[in-house]
N, CA, C and O atoms as a printed pandas DataFrame, in Angstrom:
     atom_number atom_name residue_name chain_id  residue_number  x_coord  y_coord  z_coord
0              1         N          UNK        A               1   29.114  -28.762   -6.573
1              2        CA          UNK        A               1   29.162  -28.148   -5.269
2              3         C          UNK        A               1   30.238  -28.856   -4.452
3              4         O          UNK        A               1   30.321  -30.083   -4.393
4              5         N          UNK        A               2   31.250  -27.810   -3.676
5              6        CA          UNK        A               2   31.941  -28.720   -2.909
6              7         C          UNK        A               2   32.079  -28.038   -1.962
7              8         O          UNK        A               2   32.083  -26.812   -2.069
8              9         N          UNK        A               3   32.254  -28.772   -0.588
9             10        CA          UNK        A               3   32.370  -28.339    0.758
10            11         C          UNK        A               3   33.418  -28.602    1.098
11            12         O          UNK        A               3   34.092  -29.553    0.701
12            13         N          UNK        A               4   33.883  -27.311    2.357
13            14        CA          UNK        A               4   35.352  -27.415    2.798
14            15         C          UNK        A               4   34.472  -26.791    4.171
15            16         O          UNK        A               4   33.511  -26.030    4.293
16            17         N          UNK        A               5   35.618  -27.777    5.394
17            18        CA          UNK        A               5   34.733  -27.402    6.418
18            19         C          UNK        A               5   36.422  -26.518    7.002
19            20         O          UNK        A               5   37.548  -26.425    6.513
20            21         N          UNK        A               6   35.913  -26.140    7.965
21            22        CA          UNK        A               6   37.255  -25.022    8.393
22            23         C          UNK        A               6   37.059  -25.736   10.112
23            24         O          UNK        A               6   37.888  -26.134   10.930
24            25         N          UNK        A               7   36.023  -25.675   10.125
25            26        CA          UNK        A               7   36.252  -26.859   11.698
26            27         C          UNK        A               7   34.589  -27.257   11.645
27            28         O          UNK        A               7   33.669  -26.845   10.938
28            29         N          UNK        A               8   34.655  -28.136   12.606
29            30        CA          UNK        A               8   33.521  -29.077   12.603
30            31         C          UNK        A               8   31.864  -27.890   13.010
31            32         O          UNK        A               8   30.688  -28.183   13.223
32            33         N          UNK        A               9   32.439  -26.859   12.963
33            34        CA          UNK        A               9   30.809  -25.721   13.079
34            35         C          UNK        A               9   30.979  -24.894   12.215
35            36         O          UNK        A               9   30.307  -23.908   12.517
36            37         N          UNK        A              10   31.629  -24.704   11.088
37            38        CA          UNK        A              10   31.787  -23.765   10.408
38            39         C          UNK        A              10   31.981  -23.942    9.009
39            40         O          UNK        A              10   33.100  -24.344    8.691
40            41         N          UNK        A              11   31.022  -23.705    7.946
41            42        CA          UNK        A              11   31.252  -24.775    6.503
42            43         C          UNK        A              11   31.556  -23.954    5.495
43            44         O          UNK        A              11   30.990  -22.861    5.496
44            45         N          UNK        A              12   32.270  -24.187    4.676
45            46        CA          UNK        A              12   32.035  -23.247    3.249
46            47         C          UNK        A              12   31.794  -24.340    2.049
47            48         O          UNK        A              12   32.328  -25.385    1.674
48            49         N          UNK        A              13   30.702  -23.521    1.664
49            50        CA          UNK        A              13   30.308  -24.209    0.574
50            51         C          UNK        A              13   30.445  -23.427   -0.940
51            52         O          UNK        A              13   29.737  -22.482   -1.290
52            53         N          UNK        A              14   31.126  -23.820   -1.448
53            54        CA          UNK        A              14   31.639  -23.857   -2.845
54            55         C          UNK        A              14   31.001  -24.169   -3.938
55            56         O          UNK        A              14   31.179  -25.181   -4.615
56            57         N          UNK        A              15   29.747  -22.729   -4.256
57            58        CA          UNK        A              15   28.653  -23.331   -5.375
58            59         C          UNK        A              15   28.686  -22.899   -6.689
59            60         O          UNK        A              15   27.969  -23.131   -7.662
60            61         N          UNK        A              16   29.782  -22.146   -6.489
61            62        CA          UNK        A              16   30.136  -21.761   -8.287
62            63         C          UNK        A              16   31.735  -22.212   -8.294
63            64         O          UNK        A              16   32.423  -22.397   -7.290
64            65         N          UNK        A              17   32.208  -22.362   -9.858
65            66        CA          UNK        A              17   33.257  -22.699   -9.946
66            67         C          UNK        A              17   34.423  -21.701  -10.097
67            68         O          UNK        A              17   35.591  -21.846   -9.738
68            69         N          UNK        A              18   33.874  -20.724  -10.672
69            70        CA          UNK        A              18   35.078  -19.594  -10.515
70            71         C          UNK        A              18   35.735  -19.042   -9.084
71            72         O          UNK        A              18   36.569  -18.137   -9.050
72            73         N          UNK        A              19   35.327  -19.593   -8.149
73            74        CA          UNK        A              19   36.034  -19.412   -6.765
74            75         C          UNK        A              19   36.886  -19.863   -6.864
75            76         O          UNK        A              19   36.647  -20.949   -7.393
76            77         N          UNK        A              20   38.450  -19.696   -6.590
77            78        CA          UNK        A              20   39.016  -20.449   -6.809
78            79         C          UNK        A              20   40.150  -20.912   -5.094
79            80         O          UNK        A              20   39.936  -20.643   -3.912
80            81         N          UNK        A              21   41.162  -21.583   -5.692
81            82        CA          UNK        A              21   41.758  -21.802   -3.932
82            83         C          UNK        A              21   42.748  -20.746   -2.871
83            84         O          UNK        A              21   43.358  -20.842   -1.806
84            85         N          UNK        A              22   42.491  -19.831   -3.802
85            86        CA          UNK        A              22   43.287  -18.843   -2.733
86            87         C          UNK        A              22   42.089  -17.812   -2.328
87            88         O          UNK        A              22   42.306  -16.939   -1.488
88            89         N          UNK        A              23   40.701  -17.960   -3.013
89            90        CA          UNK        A              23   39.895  -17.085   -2.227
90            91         C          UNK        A              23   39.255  -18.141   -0.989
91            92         O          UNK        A              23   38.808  -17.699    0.069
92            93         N          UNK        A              24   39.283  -18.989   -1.189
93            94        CA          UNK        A              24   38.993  -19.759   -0.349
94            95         C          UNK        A              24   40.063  -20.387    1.024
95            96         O          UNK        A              24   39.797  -21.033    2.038
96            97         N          UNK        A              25   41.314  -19.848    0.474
97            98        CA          UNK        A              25   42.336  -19.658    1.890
98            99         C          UNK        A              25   42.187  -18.392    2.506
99           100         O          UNK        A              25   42.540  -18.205    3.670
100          101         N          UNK        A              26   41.638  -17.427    1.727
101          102        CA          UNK        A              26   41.844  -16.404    2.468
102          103         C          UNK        A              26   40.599  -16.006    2.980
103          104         O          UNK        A              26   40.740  -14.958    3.609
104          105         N          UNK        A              27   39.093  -16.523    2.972
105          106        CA          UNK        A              27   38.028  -17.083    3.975
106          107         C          UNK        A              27   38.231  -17.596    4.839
107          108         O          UNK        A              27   37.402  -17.578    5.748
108          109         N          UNK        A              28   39.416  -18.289    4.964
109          110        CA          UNK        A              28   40.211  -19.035    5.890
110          111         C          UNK        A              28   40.931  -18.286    6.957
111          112         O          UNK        A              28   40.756  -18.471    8.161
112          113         N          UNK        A              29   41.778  -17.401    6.415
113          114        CA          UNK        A              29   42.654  -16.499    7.131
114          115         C          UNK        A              29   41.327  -15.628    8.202
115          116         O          UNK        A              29   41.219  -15.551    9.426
116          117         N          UNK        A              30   40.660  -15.200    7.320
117          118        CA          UNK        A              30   39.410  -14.072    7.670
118          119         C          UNK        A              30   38.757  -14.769    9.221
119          120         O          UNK        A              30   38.440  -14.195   10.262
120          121         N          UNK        A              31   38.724  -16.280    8.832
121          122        CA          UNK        A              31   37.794  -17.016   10.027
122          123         C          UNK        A              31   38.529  -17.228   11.088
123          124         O          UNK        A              31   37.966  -17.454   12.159
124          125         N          UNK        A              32   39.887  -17.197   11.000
125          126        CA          UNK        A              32   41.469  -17.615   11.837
126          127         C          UNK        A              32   41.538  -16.350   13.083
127          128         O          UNK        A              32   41.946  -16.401   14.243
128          129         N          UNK        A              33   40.905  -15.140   12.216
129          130        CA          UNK        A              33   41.846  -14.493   12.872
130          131         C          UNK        A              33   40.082  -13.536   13.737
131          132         O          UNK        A              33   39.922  -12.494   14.373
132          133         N          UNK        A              34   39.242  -14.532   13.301
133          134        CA          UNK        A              34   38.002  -13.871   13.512
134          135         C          UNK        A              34   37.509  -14.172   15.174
135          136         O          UNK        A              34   36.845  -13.495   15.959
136          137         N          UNK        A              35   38.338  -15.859   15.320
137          138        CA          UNK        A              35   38.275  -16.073   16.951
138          139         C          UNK        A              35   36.605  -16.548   17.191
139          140         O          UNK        A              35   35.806  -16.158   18.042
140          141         N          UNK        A              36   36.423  -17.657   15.955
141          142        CA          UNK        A              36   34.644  -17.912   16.519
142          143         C          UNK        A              36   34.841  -19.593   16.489
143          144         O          UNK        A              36   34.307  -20.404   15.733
144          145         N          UNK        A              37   35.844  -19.829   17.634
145          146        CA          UNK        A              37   36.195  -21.373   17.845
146          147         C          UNK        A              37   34.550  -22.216   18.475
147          148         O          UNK        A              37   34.127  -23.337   18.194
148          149         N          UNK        A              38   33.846  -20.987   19.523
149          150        CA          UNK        A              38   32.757  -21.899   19.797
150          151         C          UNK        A              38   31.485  -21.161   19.019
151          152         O          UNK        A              38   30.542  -21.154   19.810
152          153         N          UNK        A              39   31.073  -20.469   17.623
153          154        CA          UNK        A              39   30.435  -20.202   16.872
154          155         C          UNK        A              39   30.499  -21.106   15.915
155          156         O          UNK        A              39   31.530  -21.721   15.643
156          157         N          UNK        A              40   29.163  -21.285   15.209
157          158        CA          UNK        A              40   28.392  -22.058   14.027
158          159         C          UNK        A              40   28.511  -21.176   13.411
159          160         O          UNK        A              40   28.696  -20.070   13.918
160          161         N          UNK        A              41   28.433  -21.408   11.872
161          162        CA          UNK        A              41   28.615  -20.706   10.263
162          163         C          UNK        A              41   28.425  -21.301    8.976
163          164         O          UNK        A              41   28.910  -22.422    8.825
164          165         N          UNK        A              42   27.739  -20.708    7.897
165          166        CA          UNK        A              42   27.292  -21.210    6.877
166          167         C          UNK        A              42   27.834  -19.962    6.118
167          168         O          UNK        A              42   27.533  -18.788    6.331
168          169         N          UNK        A              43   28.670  -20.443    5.217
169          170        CA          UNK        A              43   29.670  -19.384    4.659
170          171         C          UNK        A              43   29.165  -20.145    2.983
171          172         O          UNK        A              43   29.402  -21.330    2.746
172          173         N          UNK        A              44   28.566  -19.355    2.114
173          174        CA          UNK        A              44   27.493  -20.164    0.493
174          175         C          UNK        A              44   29.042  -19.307   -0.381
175          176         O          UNK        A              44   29.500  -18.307    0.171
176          177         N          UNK        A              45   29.341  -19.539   -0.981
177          178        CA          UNK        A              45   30.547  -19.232   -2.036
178          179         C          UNK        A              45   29.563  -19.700   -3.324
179          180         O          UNK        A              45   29.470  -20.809   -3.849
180          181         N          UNK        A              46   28.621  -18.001   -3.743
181          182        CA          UNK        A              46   28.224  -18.715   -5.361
182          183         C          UNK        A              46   28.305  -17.162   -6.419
183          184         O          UNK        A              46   29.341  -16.523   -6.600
184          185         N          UNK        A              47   27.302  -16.908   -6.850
185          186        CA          UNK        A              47   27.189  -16.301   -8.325
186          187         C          UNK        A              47   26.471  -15.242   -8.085
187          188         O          UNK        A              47   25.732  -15.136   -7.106
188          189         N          UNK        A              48   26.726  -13.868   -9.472
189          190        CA          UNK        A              48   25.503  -13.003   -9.219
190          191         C          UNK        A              48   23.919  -13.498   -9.287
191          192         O          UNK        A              48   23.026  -13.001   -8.601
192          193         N          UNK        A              49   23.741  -14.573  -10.247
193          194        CA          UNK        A              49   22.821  -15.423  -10.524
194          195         C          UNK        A              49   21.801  -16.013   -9.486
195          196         O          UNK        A              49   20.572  -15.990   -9.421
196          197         N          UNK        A              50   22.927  -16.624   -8.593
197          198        CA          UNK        A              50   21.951  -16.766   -7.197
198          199         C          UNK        A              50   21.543  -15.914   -6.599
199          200         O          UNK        A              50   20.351  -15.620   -6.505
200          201         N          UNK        A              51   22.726  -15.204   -5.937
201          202        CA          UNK        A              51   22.277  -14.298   -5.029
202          203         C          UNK        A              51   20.871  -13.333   -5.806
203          204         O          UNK        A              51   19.802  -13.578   -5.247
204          205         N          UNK        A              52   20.806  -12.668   -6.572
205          206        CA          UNK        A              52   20.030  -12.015   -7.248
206          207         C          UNK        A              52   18.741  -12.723   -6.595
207          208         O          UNK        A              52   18.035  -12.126   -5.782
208          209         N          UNK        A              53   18.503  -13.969   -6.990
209          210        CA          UNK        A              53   17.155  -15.091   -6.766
210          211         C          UNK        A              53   16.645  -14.877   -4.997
211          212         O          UNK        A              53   15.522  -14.995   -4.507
212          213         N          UNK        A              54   17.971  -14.523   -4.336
213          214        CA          UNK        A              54   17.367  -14.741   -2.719
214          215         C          UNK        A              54   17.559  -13.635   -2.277
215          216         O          UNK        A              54   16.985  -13.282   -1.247
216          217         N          UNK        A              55   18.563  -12.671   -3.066
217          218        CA          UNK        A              55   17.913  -10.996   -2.361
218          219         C          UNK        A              55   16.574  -10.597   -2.564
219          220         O          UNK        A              55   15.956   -9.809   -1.847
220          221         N          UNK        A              56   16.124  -11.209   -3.637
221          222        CA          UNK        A              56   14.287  -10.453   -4.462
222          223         C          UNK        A              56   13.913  -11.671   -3.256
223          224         O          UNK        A              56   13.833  -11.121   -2.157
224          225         N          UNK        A              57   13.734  -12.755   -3.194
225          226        CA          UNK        A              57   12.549  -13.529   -2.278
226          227         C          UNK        A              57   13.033  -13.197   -1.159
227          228         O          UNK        A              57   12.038  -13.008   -0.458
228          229         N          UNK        A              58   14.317  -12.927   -0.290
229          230        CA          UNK        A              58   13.671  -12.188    1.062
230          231         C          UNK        A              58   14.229  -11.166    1.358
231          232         O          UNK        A              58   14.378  -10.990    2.567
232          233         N          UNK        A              59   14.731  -10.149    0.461
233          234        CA          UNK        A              59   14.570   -8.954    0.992
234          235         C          UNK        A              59   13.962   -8.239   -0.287
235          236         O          UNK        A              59   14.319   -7.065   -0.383
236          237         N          UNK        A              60   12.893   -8.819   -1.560
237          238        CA          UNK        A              60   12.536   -8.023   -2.414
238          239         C          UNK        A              60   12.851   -7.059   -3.312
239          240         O          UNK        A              60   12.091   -6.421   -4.040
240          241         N          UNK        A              61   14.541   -6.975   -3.159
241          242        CA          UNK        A              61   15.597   -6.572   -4.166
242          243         C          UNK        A              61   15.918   -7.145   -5.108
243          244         O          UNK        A              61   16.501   -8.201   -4.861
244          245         N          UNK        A              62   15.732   -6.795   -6.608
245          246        CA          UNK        A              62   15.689   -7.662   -8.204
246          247         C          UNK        A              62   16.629   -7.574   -9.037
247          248         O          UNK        A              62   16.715   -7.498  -10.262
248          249         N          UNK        A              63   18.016   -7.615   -7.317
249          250        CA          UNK        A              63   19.266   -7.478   -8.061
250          251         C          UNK        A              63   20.212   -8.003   -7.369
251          252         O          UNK        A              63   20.117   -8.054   -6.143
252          253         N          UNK        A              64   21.316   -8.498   -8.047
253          254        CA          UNK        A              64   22.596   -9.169   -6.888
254          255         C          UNK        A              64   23.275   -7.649   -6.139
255          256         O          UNK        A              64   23.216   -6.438   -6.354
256          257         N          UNK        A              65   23.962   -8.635   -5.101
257          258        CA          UNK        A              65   24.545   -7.328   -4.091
258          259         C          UNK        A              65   25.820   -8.358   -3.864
259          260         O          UNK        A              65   25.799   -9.520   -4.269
260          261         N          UNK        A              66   26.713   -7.881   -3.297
261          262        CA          UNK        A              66   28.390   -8.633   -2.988
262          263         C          UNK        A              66   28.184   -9.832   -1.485
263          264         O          UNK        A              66   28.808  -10.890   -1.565
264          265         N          UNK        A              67   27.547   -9.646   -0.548
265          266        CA          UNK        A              67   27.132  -10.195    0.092
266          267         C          UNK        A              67   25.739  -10.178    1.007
267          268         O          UNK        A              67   25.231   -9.155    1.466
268          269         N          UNK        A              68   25.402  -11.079    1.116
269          270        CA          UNK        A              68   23.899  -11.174    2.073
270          271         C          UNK        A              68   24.256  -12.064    3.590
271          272         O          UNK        A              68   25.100  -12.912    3.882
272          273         N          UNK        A              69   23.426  -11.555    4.155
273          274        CA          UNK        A              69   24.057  -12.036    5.663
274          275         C          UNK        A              69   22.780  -12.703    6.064
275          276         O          UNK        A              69   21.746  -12.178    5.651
276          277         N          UNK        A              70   22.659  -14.112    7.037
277          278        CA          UNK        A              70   21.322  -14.237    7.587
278          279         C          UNK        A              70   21.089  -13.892    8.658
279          280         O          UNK        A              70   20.029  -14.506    8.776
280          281         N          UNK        A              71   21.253  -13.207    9.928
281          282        CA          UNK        A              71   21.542  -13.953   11.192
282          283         C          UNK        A              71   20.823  -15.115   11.681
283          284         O          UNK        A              71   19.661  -15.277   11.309
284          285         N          UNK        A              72   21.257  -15.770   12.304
285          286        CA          UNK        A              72   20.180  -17.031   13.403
286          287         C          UNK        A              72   19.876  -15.877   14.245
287          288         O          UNK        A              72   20.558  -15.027   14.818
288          289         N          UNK        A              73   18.575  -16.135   14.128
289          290        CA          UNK        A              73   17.766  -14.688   15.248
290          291         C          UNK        A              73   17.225  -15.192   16.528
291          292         O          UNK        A              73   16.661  -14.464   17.346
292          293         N          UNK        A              74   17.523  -17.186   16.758
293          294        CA          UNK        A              74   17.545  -17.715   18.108
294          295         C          UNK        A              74   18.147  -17.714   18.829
295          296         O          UNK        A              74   17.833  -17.989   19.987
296          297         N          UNK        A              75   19.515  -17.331   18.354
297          298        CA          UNK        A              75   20.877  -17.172   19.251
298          299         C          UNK        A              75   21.040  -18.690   19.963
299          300         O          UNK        A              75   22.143  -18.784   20.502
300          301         N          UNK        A              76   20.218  -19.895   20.097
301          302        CA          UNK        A              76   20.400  -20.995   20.658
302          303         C          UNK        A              76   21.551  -21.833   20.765
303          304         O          UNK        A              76   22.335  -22.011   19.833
304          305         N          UNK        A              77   21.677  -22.437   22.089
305          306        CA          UNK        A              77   23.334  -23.417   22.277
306          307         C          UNK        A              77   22.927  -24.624   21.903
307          308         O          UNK        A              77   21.866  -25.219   22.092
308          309         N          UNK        A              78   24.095  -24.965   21.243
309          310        CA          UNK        A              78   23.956  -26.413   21.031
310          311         C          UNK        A              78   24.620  -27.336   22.163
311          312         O          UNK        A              78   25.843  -27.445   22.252
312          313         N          UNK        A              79   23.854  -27.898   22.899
313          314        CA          UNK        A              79   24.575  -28.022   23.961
314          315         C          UNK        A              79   25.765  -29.206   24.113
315          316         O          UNK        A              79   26.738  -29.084   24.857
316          317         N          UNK        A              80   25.523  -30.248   23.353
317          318        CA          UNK        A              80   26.567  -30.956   22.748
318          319         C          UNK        A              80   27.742  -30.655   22.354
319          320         O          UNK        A              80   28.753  -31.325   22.567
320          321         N          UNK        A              81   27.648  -29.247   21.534
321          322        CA          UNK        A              81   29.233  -28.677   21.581
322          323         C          UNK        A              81   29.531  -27.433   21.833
323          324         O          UNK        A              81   30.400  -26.717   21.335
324          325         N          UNK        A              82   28.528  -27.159   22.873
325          326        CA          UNK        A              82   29.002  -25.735   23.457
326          327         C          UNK        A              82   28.768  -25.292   22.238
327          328         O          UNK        A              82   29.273  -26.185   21.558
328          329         N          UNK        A              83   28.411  -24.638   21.626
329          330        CA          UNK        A              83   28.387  -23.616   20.152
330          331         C          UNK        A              83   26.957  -22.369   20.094
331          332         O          UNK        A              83   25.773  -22.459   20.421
332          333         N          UNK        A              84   27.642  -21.453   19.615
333          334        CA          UNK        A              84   26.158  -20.818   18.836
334          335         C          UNK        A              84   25.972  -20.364   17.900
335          336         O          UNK        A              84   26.529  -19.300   17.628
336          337         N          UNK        A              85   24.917  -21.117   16.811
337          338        CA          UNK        A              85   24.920  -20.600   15.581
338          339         C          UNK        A              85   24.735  -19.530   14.893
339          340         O          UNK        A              85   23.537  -19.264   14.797
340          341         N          UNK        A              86   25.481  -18.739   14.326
341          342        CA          UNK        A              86   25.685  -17.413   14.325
342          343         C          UNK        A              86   24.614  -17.455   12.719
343          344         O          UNK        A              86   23.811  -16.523   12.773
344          345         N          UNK        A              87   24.504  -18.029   11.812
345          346        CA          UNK        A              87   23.788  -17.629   10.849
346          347         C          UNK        A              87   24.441  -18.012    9.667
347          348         O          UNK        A              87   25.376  -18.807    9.576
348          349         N          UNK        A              88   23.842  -17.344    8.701
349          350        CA          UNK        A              88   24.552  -17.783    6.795
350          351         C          UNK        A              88   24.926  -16.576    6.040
351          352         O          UNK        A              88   24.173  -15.613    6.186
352          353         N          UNK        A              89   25.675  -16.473    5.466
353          354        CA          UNK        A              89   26.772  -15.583    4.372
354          355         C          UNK        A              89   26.280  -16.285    3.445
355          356         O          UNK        A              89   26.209  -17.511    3.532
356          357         N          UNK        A              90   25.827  -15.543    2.321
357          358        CA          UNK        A              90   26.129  -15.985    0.856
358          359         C          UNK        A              90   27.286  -14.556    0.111
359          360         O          UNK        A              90   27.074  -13.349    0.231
360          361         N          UNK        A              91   28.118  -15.020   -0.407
361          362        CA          UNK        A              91   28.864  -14.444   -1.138
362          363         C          UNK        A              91   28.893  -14.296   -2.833
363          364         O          UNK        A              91   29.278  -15.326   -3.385
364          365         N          UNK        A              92   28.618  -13.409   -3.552
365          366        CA          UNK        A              92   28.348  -13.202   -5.046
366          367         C          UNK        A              92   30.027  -12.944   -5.655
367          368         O          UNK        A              92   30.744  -11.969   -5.430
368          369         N          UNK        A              93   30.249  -13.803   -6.236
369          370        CA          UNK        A              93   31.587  -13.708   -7.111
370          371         C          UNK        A              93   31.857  -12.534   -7.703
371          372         O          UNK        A              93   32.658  -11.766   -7.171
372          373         N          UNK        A              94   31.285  -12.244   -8.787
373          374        CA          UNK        A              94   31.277  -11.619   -9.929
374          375         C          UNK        A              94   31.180  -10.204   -9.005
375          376         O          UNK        A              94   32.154   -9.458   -9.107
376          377         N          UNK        A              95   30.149   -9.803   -8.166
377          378        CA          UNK        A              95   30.326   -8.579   -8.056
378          379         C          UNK        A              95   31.235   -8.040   -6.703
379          380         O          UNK        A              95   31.661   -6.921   -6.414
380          381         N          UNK        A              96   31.300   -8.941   -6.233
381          382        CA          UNK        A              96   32.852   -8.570   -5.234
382          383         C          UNK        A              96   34.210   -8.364   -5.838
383          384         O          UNK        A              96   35.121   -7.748   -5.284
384          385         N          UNK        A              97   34.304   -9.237   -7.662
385          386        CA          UNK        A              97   35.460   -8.727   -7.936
386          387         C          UNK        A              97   35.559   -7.726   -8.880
387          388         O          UNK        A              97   36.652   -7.430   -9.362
388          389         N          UNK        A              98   34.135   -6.956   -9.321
389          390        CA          UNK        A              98   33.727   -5.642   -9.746
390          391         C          UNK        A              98   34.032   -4.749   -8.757
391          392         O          UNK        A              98   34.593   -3.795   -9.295
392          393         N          UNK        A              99   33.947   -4.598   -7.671
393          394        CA          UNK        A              99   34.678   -3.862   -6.482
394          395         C          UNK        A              99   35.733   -3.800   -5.988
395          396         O          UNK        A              99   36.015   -3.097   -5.017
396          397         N          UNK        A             100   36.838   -4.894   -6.886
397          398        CA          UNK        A             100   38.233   -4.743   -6.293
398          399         C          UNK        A             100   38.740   -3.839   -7.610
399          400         O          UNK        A             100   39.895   -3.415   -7.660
């Protein structure tokens, strides 16, 4: 597993290895031009394998999908850095590049 932070509220985590470094610049570009300087983010970079495991336990689907979204449904500030945590992305490899 490896982490790349894009700024100090916003993480990508790198849990499969076939991601490689230009999909991960261009998560980059995506977040650049997305304008969430005072937003929190949990951006999961993994497999059909996972995702499959956490679409069936919380949304009861017994199959991977290209992405799953969480929101933070507190909307809460962190008041230390001005921020609000917007929630978690998991991203499925394999079947996002079945769709290109």
């Amino acid at each position: 597993m490896k982490f790349f932070f894009y700024n100090s509220n916003i993480n990508i985590i790198q849990n499969e290895a076939m991601w490689k470094v230009k999909d991960i610049s261009t998560i980059r570009k995506v977040l650049k031009v997305s304008d969430l300087k005072k937003k929190g983010l949990s951006i999961k970079l993994s497999n059909d394998k996972y995702v499959k495991e956490i679409n069936y336990k919380w949304k009861g689907i017994n199959r991977p999908t290209n992405i799953l979204s969480f929101p933070n449904e507190e909307k809460t500030c962190n008041i230390r850095k001005n921020t609000v945590y917007l929630g978690d992305i998991v991203l499925a490899y394999e079947t996002l590049k079945k769709r290109n």
